[in-house]
C-alpha positions as CSV (number, residue, x, y, z in Angstrom):
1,X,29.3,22.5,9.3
2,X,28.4,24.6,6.3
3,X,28.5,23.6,2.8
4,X,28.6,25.7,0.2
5,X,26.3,25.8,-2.4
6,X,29.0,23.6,-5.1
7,X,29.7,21.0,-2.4
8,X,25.9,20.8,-1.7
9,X,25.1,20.0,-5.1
10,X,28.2,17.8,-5.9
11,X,26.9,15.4,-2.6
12,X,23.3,15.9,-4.3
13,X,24.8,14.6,-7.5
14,X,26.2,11.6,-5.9
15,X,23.7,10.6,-4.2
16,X,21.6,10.7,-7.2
17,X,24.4,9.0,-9.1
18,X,24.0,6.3,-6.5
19,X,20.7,5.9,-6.5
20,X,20.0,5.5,-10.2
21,X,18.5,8.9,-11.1
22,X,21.4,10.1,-12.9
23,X,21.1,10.4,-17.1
24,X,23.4,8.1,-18.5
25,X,25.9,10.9,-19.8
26,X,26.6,8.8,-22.4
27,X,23.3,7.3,-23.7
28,X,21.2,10.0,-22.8
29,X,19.1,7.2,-20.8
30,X,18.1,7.1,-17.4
31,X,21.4,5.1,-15.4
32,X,19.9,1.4,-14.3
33,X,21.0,0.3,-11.1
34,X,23.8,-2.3,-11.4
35,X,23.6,-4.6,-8.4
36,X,20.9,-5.4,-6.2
37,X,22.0,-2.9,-3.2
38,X,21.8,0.1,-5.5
39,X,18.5,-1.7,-6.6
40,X,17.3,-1.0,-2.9
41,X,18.9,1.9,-2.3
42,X,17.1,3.4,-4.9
43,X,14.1,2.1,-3.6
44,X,14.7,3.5,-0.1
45,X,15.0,6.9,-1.6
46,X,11.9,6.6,-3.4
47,X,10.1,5.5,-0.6
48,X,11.4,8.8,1.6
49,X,10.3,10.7,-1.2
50,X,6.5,9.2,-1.0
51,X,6.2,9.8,2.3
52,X,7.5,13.4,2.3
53,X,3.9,14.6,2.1
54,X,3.3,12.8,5.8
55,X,5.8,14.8,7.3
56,X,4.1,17.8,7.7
57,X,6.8,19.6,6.3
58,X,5.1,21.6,2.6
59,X,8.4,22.4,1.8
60,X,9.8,19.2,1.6
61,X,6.7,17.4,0.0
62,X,7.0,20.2,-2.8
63,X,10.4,19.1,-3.3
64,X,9.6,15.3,-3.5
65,X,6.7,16.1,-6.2
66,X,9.2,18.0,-8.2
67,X,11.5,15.3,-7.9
68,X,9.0,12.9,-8.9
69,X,7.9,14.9,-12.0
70,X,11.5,15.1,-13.1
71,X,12.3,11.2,-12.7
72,X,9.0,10.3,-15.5
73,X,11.7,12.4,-17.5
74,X,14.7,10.5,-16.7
75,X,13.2,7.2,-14.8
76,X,10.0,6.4,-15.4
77,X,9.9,3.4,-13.7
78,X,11.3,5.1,-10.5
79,X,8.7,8.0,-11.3
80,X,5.7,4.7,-11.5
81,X,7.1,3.3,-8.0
82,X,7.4,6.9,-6.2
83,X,3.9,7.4,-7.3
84,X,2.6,3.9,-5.8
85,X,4.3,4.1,-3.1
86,X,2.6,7.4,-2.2
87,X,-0.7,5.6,-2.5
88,X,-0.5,2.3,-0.4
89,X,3.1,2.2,1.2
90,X,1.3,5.3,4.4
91,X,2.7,3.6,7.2
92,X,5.5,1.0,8.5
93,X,4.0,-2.2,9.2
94,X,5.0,-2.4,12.6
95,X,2.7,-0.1,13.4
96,X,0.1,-2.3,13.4
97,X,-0.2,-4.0,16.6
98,X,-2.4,-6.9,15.9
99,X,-1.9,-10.5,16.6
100,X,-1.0,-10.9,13.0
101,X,2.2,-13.0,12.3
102,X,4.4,-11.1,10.2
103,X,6.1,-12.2,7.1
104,X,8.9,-14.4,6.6
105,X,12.6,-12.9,6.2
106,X,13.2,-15.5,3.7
107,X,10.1,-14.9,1.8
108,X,11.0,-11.4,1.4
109,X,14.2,-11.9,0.4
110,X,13.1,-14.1,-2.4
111,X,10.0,-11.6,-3.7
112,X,12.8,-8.5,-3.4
113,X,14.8,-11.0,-5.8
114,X,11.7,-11.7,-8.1
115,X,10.9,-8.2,-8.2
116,X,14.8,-6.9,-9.5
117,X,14.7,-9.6,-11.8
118,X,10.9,-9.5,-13.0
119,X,10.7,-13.1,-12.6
120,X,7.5,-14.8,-12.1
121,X,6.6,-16.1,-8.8
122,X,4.4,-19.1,-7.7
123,X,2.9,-19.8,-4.0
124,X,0.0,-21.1,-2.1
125,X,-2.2,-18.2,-0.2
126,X,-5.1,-18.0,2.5
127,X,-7.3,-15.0,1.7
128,X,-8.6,-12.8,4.8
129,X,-11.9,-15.5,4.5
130,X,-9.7,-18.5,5.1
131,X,-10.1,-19.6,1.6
132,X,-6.9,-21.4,-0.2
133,X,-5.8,-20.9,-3.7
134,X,-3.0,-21.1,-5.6
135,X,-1.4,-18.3,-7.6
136,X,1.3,-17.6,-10.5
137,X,1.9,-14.0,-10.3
138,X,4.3,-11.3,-11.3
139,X,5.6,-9.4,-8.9
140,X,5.9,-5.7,-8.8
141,X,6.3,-4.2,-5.7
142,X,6.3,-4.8,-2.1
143,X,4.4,-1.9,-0.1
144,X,3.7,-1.7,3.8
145,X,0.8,-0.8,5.3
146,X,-0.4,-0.9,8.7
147,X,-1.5,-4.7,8.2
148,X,1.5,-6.2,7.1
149,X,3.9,-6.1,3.9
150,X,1.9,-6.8,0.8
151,X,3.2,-7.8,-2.5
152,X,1.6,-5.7,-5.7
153,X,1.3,-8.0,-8.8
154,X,-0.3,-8.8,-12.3
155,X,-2.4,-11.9,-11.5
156,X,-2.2,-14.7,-14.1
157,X,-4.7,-16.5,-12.9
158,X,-6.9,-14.0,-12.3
159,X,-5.9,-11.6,-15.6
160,X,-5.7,-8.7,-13.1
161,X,-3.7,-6.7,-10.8
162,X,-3.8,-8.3,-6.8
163,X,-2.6,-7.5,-3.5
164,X,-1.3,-10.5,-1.6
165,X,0.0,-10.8,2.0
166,X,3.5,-12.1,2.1
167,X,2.4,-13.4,5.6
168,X,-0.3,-15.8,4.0
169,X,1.8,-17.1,0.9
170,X,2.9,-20.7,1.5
171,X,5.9,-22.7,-0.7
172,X,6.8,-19.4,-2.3
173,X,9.0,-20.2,-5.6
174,X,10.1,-18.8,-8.2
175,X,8.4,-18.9,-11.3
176,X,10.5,-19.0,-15.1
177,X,10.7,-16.0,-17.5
178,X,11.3,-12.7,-17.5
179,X,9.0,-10.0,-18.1
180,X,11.4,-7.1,-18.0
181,X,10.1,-6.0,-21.2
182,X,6.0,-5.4,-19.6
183,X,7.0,-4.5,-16.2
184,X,6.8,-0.3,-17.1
185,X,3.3,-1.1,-18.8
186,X,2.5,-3.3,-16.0
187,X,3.3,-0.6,-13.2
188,X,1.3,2.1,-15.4
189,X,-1.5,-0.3,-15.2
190,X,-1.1,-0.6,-11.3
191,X,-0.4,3.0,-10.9
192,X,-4.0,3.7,-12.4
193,X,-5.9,0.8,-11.3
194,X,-5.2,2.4,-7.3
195,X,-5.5,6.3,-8.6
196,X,-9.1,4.9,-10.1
197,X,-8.6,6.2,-13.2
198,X,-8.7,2.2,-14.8
């Protein structure tokens, strides 16, 4: 089937609409995604678009950078993900074929939950050297590397930015607040702690 170039860039225009990277026609604002599926469905496309350089396809990465540089225009918080996930989300994690135990369904759910809402988040954890802590954190992003999916957050108690197994978190619960109104500066500050430039 062949699609003319209008029908092409109506479907494009949905999609986008669906997604969240449509301006707001009326505010002039980048559109916010109003429930939690077009939450992850504008998650998924941003994590397509990160991996686009992996595909060894130079057309297609070009496309995803140029689509990146236009969201910090219109979503800059979609533009802050896109460019994390290019950095640490490479590689599914169930390509890893350790003896690892992989994280829990339920624990996911509820960090996909904190991270929508940027609510806090509370759990037990086991670092790789066995050693048990606990930690208040909030939650930025979930990214999957070959190891296992890891959560990205500000530390409190540790007044820095962390990587934390979902696998080794224990009596996971959410935390109380909000901190909508830091989570763009936070994810700058993530962005350029991995880049090195912090």
């Amino acid at each position: 089937m062949t699609l003319t170039r209008r029908a092409l860039g109506t479907r494009l225009a949905g999609l986008a609409a669906a997604i969240g990277f449509a301006q707001s026609a009326a505010a002039g604002v980048a559109a916010q995604p109003a429930s939690p599926l077009d939450h992850e469905l504008r998650d998924a496309a941003l994590r397509g678009l990160a991996l686009a350089r992996h595909r060894g396809d130079p057309v297609a990465a070009a496309t995803a950078e140029a689509t990146l540089a236009r969201l910090a225009e219109t979503d800059p918080e979609a533009a802050l993900l896109g460019r994390i996930y290019q950095l640490l989300d490479v590689r599914p994690a169930a390509y890893w074929h350790g003896d690892l135990t992989e994280a829990a369904a339920a624990d996911l759910a509820v960090l996909h939950g904190a991270i929508r809402a940027s609510q806090p988040v509370a759990f037990g954890y086991v670092d790789l050297s066995g050693q048990e802590t606990t930690r208040t954190v909030l939650p930025l992003a979930l990214v999957h590397p070959p190891q296992g999916v890891k959560l990205l957050a500000w530390c409190e108690e540790r007044k820095d930015f962390r990587q934390f197994f979902v696998r080794a978190m224990k009596g996971l619960r959410l935390g109380v607040g909000d901190f909508g109104g830091d989570r763009l500066a936070l994810l700058q500050g993530l962005l350029d702690k991995e880049a090195g430039r912090a």
